[in-house]
C-alpha positions in Angstrom: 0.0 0.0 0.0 1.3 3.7 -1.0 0.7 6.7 1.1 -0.5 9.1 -1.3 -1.3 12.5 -1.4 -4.3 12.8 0.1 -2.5 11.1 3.1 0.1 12.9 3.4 -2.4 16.2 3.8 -4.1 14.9 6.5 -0.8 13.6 8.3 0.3 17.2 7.8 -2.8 19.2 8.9 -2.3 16.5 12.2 0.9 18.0 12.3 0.7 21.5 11.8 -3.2 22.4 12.9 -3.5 23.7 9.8 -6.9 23.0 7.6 -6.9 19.4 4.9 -7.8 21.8 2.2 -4.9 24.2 3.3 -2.5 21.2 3.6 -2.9 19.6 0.1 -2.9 23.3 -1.8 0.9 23.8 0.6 1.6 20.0 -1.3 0.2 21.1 -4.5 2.7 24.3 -4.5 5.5 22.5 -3.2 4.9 20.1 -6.4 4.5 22.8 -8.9 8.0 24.5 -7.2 9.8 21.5 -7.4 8.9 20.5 -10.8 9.4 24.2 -12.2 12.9 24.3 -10.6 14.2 20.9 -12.2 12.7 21.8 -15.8 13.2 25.5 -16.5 16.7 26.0 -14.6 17.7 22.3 -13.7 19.2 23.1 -11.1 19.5 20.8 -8.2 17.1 21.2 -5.1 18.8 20.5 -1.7 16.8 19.7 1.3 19.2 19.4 3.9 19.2 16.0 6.0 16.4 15.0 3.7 17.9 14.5 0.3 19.0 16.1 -3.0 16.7 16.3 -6.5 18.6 16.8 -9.8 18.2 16.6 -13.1 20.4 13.0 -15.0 20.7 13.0 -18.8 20.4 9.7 -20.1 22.3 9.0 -23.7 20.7 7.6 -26.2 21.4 4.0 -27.1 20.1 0.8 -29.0 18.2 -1.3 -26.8 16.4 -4.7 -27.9 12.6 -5.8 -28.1 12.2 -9.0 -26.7 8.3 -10.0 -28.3 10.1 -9.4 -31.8 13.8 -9.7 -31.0 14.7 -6.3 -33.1 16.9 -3.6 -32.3 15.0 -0.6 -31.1 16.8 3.5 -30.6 16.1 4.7 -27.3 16.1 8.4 -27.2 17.9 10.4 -25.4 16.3 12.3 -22.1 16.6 14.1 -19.1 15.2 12.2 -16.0 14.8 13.4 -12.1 16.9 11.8 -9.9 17.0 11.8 -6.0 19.4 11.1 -3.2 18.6 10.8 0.2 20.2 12.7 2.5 22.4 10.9 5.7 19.1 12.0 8.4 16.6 10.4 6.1 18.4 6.9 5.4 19.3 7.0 9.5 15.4 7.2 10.3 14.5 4.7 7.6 17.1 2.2 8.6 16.5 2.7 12.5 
């Protein structure tokens, strides 16, 4: 089972007293933020003890498709990476 986002608004309105509604428009902006910083600037987003977002390019290459057996060109892209920070992989491994 996934927490999703829903969840995570009420487990922050718990948290901070604030309002569901309130919490999962804070989640919403925090989204749009995130996603605005890696594609327009792609620059990395550093939440200290917590972890790190960047930006990877992956190369293109040949890859194979195994119903037909042919060679297929994968293209190259940019994908979103992230790193967990030293306090985050200490809680979850605790």
């Amino acid at each position: 089972m996934a927490v999703t986002k829903e969840d995570l608004a009420v487990l922050l309105s718990e948290k901070s007293g604030e309002t569901i509604v309130k919490c999962h428009s804070m989640i919403d902006d925090l989204m749009d933020v995130i996603t605005d910083v890696l594609s327009i600037s792609k620059e990395n987003i550093v939440l200290r003890d917590f972890g790190t977002f960047r930006v990877a390019h992956r190369k293109a290459k040949t890859g194979h498709d195994f119903q037909t057996g042919k060679s297929i060109e994968i293209a190259a892209r940019n994908v979103v990476a992230f790193k967990a920070g030293k306090e985050l992989n200490k809680r979850v491994n605790s």
